[in-house]
N, CA, C and O of each residue as an XYZ file, in Angstrom:
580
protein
N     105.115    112.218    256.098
C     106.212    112.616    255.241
C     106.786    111.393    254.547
O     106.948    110.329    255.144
N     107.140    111.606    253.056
C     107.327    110.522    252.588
C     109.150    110.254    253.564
O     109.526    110.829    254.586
N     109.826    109.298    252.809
C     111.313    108.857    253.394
C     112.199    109.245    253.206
O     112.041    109.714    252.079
N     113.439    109.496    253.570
C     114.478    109.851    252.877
C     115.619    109.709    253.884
O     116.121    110.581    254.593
N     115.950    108.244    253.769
C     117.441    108.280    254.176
C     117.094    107.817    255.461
O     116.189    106.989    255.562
N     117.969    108.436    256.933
C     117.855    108.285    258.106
C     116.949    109.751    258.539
O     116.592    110.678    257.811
N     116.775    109.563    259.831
C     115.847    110.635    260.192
C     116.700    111.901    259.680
O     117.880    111.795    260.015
N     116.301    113.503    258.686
C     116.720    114.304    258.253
C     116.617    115.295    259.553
O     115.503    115.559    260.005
N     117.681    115.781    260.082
C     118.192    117.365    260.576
C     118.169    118.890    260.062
O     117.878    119.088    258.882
N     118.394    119.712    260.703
C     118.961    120.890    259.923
C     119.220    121.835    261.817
O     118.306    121.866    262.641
N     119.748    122.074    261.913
C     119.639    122.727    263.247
C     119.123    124.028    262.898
O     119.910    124.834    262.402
N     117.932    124.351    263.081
C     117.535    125.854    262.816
C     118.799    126.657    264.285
O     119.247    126.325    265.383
N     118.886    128.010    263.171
C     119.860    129.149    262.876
C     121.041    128.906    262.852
O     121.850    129.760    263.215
N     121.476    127.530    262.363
C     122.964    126.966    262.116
C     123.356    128.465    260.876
O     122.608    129.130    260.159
N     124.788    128.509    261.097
C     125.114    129.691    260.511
C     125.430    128.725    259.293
O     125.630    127.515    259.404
N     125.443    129.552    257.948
C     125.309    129.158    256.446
C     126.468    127.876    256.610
O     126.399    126.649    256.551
N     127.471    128.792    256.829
C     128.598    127.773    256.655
C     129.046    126.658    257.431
O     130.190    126.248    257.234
N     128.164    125.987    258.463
C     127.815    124.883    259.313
C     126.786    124.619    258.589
O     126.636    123.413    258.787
N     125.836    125.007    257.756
C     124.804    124.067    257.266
C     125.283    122.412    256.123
O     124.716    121.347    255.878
N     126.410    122.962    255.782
C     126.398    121.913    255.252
C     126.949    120.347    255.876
O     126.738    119.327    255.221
N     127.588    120.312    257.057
C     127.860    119.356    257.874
C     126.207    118.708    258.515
O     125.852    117.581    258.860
N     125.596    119.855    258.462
C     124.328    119.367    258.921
C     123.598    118.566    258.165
O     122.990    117.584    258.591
N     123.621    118.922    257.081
C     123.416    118.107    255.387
C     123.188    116.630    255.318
O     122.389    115.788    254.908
N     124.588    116.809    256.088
C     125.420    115.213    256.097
C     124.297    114.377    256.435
O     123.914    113.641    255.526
N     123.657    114.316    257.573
C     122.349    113.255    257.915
C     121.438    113.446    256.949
O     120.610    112.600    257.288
N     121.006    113.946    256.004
C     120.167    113.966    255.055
C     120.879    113.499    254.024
O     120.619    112.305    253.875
N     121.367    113.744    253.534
C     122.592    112.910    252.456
C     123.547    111.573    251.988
O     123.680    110.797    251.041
N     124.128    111.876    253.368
C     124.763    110.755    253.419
C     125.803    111.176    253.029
O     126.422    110.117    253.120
N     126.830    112.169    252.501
C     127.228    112.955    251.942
C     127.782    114.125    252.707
O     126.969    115.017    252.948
N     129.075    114.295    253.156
C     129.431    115.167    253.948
C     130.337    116.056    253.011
O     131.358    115.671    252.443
N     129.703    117.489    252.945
C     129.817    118.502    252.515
C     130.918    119.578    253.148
O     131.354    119.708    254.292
N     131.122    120.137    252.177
C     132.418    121.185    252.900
C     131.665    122.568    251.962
O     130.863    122.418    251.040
N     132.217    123.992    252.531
C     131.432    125.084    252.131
C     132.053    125.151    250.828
O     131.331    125.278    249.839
N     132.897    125.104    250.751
C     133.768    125.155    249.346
C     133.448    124.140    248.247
O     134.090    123.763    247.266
N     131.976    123.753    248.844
C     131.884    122.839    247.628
C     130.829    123.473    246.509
O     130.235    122.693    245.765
N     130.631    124.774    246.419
C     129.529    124.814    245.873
C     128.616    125.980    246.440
O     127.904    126.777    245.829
N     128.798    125.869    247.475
C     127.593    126.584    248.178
C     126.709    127.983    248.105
O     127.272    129.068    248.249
N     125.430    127.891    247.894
C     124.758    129.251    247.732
C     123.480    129.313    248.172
O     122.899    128.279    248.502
N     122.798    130.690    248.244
C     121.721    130.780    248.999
C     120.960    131.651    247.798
O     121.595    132.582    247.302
N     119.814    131.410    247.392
C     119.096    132.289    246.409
C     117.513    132.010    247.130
O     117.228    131.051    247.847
N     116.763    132.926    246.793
C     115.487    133.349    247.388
C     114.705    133.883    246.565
O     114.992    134.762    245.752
N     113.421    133.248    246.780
C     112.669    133.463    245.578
C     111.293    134.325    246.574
O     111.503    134.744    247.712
N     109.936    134.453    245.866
C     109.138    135.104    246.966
C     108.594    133.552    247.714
O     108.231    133.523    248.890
N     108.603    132.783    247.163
C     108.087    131.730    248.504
C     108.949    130.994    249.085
O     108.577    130.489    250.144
N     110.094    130.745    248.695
C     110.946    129.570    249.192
C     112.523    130.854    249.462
O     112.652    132.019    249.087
N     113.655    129.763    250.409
C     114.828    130.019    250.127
C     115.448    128.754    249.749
O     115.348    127.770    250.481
N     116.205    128.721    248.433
C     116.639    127.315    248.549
C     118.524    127.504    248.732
O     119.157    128.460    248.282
N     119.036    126.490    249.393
C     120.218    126.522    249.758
C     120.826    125.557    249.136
O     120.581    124.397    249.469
N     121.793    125.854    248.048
C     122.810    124.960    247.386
C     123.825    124.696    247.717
O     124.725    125.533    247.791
N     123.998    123.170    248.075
C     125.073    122.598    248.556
C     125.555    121.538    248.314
O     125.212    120.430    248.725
N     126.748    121.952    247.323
C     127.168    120.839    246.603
C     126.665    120.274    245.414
O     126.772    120.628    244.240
N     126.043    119.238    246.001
C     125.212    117.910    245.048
C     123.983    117.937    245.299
O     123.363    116.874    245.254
N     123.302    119.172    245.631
C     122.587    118.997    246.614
C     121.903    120.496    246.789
O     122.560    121.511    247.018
N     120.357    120.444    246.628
C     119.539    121.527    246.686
C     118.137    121.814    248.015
O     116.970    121.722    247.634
N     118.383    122.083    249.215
C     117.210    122.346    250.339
C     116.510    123.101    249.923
O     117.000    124.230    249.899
N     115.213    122.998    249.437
C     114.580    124.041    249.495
C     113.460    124.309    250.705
O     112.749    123.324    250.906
N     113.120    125.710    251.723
C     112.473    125.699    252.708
C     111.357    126.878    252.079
O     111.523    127.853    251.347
N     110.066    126.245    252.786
C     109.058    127.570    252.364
C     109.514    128.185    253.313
O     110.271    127.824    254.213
N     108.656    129.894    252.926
C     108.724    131.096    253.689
C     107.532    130.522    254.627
O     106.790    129.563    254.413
N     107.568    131.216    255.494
C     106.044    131.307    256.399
C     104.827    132.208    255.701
O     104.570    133.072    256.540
N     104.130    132.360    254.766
C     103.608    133.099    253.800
C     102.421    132.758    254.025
O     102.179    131.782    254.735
N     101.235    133.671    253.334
C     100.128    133.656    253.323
C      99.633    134.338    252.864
O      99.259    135.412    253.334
N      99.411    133.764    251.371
C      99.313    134.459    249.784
C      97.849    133.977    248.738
O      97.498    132.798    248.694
N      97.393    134.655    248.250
C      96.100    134.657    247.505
C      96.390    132.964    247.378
O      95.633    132.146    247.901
N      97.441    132.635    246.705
C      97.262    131.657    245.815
C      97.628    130.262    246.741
O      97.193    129.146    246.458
N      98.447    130.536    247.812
C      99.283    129.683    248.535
C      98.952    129.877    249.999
O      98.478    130.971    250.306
N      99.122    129.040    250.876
C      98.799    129.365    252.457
C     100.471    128.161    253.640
O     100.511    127.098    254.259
N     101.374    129.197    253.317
C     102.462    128.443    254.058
C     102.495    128.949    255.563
O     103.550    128.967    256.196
N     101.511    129.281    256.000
C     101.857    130.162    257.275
C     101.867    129.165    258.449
O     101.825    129.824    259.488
N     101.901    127.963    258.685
C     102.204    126.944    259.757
C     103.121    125.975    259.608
O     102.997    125.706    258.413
N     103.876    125.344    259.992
C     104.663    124.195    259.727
C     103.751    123.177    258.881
O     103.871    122.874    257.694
N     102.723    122.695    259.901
C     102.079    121.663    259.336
C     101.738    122.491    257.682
O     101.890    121.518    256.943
N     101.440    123.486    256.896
C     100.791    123.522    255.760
C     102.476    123.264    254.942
O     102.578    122.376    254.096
N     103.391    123.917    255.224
C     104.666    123.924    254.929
C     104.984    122.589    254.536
O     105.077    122.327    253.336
N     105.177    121.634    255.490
C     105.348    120.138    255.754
C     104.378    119.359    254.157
O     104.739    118.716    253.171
N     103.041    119.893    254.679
C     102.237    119.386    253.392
C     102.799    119.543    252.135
O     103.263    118.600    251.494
N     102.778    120.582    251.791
C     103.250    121.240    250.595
C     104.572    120.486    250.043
O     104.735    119.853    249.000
N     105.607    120.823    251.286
C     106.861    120.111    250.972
C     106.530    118.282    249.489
O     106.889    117.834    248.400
N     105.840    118.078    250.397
C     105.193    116.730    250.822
C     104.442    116.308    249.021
O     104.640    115.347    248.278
N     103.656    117.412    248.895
C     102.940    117.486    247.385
C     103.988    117.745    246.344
O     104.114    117.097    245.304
N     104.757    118.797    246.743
C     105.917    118.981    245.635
C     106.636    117.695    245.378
O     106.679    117.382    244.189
N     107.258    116.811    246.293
C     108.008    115.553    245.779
C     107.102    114.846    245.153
O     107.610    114.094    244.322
N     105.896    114.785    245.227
C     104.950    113.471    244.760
C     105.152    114.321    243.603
O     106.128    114.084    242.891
N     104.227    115.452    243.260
C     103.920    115.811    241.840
C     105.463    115.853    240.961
O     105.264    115.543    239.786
N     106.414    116.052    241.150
C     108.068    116.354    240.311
C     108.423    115.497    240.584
O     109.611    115.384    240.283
N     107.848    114.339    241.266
C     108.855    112.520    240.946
C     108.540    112.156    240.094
O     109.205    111.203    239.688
N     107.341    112.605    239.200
C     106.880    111.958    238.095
C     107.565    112.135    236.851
O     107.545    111.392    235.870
N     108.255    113.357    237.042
C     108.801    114.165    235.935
C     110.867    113.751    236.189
O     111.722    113.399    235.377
N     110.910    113.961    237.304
C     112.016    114.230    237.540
C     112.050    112.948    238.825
O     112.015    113.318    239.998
N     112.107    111.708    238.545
C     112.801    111.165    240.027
C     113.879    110.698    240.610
O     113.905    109.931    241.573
N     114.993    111.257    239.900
C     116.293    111.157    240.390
C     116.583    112.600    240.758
O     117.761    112.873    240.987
N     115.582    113.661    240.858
C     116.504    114.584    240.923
C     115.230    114.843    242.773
O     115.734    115.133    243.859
N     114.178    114.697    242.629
C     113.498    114.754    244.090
C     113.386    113.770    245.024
O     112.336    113.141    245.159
N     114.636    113.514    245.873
C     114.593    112.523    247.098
C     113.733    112.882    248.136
O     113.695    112.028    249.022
N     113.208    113.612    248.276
C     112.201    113.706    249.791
C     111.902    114.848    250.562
O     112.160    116.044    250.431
N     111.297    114.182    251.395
C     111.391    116.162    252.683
C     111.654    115.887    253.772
O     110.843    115.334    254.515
N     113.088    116.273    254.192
C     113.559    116.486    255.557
C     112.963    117.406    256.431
O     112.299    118.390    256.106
N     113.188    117.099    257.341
C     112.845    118.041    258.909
C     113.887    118.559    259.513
O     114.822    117.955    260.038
N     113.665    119.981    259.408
C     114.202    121.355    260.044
C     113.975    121.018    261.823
O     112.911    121.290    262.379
N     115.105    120.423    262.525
C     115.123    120.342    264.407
C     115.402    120.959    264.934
O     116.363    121.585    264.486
N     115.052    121.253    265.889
C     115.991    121.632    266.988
C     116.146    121.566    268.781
O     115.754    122.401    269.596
N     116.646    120.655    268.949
C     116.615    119.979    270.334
C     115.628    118.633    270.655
O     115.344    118.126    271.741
N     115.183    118.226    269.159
C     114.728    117.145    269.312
C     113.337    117.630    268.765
O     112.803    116.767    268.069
N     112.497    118.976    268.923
C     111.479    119.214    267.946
C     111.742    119.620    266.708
O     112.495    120.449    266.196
N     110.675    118.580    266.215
C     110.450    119.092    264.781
C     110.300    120.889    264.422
O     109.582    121.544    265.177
N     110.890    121.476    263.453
C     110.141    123.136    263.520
C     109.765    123.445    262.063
O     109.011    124.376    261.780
N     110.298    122.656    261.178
C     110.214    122.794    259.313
C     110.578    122.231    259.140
O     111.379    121.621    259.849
N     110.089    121.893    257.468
C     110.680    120.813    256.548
C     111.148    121.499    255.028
O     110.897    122.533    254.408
N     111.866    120.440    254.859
C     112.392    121.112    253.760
C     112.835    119.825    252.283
O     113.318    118.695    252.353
N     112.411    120.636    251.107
C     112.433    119.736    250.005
C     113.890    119.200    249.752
O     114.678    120.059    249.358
N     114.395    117.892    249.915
C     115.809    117.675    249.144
C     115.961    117.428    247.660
O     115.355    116.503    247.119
N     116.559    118.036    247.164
C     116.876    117.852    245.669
C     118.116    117.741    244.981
O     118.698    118.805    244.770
N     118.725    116.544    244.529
C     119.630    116.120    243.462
C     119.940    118.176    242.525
O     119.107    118.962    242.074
N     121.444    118.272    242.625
C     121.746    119.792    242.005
C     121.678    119.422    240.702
O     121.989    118.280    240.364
N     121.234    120.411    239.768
C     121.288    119.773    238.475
C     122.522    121.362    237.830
O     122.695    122.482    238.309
N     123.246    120.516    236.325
C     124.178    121.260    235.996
C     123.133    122.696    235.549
O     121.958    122.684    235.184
N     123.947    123.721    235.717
C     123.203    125.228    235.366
C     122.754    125.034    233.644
O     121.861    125.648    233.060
N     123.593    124.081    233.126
C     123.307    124.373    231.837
C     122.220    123.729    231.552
O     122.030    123.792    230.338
N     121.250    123.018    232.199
C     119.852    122.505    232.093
C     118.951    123.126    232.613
O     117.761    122.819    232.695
N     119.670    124.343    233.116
C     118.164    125.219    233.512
C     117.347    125.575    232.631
O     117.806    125.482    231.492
N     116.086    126.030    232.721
C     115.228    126.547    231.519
C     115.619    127.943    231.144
O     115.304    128.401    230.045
N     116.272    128.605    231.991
C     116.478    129.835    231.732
C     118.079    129.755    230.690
O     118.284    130.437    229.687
N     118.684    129.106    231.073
C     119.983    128.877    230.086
C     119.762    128.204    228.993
O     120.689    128.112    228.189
N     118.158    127.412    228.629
C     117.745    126.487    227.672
C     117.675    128.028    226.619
O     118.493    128.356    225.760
N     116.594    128.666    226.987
C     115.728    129.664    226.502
C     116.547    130.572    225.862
O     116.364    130.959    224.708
N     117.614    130.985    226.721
C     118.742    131.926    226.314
C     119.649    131.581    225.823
O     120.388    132.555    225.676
N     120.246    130.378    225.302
C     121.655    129.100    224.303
C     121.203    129.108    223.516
O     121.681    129.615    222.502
N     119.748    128.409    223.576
C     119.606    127.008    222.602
C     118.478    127.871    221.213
O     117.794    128.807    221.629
N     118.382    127.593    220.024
C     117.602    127.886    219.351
C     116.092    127.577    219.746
O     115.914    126.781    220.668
N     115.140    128.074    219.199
C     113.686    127.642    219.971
C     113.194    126.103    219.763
O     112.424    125.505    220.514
N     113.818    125.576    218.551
C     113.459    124.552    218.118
C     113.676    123.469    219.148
O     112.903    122.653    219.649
N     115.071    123.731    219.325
C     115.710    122.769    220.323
C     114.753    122.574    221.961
O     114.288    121.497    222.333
N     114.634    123.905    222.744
C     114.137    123.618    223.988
C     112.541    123.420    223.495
O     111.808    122.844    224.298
N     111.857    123.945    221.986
C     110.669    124.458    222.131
C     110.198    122.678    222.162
O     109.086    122.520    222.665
N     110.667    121.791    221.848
C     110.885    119.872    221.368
C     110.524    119.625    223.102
O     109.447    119.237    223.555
N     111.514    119.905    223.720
C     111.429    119.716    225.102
C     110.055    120.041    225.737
O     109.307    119.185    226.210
N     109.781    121.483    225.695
C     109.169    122.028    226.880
C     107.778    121.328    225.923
O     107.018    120.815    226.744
N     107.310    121.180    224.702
C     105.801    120.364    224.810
C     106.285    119.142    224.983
O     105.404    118.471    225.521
N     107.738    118.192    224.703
C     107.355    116.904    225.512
C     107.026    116.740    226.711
O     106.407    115.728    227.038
N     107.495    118.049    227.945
C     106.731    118.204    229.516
C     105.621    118.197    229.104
O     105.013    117.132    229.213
N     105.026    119.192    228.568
C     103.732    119.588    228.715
C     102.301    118.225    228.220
O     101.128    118.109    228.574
N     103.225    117.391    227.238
C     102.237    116.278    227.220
C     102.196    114.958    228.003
O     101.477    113.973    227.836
N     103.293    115.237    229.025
C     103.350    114.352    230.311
C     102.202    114.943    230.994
O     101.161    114.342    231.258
N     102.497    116.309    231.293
C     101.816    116.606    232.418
C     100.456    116.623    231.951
O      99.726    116.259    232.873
N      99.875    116.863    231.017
C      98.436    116.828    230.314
C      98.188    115.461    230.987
O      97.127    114.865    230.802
């Protein structure tokens, strides 16, 4: 696993609103629920927003396209996502923490810098004229080429 910080926590089945004190060792950054906080779920991941601050955890899945069904493939993955989106984005992907509990490892999970809503692609697509995001989305696309 690449680094991030001091050894990363999460106490698996910490209730929502204790997750973010848990944070704190991954951060550095001690969080209060009122700062922000939300839970959205997609079909592979849940990511948990907190604060300044985005966890994302795979599902345990095991899908045509994807195979998250063990920690270790989870862990990997985690692991590929920061390498491939540091290239693009590396202030916003610090690393992959580890999901504990009682001292074992059980999951990992992506940390990510929160970015303002109004840079989402979906608020780009739906504001901005096409010209404007359409400038953007091929300057990605000739990075990533």
């Amino acid at each position: 696993m690449g680094t991030f910080g001091p050894t990363a926590t999460l106490a698996a089945g910490a209730p929502l609103n204790r997750v973010p004190h848990a944070v704190h060792g991954m951060t550095g950054a001690a969080l209060e629920p009122t700062d922000g906080c939300a839970v959205r779920e997609t079909h592979i991941s849940i990511l948990l927003f907190l604060g300044e601050h985005v966890l994302k955890l795979r599902k345990p899945l095991r899908l045509d396209f994807a195979d998250f069904s063990t920690p270790a493939a989870r862990a990997q993955d985690c692991q590929r996502e920061v390498d491939l989106n540091r290239r693009l984005a590396p202030d916003v992907y610090l690393g992959v923490a580890e999901v504990t509990m009682g001292g074992e490892t059980l999951d990992h999970l992506v940390v990510m810098r929160r970015l303002p809503a109004e840079r989402s692609l979906a608020h780009l697509v739906c504001s901005e004229p096409e010209p404007v995001w359409g400038v953007e989305m091929r300057s990605v696309a000739r990075t990533l080429a």
